[in-house]
C-alpha angles and dihedrals in degrees: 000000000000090000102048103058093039112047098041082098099042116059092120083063102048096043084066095057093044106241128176133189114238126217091282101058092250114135112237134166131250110234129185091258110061087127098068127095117253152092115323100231085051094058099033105032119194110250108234126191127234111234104061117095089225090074099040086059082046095065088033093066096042085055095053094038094058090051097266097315121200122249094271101051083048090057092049100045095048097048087055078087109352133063101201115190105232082019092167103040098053082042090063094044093063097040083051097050087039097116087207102045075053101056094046101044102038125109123247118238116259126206137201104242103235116209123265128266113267095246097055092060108040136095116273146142118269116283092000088114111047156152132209144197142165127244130198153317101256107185105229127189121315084024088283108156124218136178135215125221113199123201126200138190116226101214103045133023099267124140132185124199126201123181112220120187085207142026096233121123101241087060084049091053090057102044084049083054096051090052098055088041088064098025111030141251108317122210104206134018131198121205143159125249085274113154095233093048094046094045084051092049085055099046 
């Protein structure tokens, strides 16, 4: 049915690649290996056209059958019983829409490394440059919740860990308070939006 409505305008086409009809009407191609012995749709392959969907699920399966296949062991397969027009163009269209071809073969992003903030880098005390965050709610005895703020100091792997029993701002201050009494006084803190820090900035 492909064949007959395709290749009705395009016998011009066909006589160049020297094409013959079998006994069955079906359109196949003459090879330089007809004596050899072997299947007949090996050594006379059917000639299929481009532009039908059939044909484009045709190389599709055969894609995901041998294992996502490139475009050349497509070809090679397929020709094994089929002789597709465009055969590798439409080959590499499928292999290059294929979403797992995609994940496997793509790059990965590179990105130019950019230098450190300065206070990441410099000399200072322990804990004197920091950031903070909140982590949380962990459930205790008795379904009491609690929350941990970690401090950590930006030059060196430090961390510093304070138990809180609420996320307002006067049990962060003390918590604040606990640290430097421990640690010392720090110059600079960094901190998400979070309400309690805010509230504290402000403070």
């Amino acid at each position: 049915m492909i064949q007959t409505e395709s290749f009705l305008s395009e016998e011009k086409r066909l006589k160049s690649l020297q094409t013959f009809k079998d006994d069955h009407g079906i359109i196949r191609l003459k090879t330089k290996i007809i004596y050899r012995k072997d299947s007949e749709d090996f050594l006379k392959p059917i000639v299929l056209p481009l532009k039908y969907e059939v044909v484009k699920h045709l190389i599709y399966n055969a894609h995901i059958k041998n294992c996502h296949a490139g475009v050349q062991i497509l070809l090679n397969v397929l020709r094994g019983k089929y002789w597709i027009l465009n055969g590798r163009k439409a080959m590499k269209h499928v292999v290059a829409n294929c979403v797992i071809c995609k994940r496997y073969t793509s790059q990965n992003l590179e990105i130019t490394s950019l230098p450190l903030p300065e206070n990441t880098v410099k000399d200072a005390a322990v804990f004197q440059i920091n950031g903070v965050d909140m982590a949380g709610h962990l459930f205790l005895k008795e379904n009491n919740k609690s929350w941990v703020l970690i401090f950590t100091y930006t030059v060196y792997r430090a961390v510093h860990f304070e138990l809180v029993t609420a996320a307002l701002i006067d049990v962060y201050l003390m918590a604040f308070r606990r640290l430097v009494a421990r640690r010392g006084r720090c110059a600079t803190v960094y901190c998400d939006n979070g309400t309690n820090f805010v509230g504290a900035a402000n403070y």
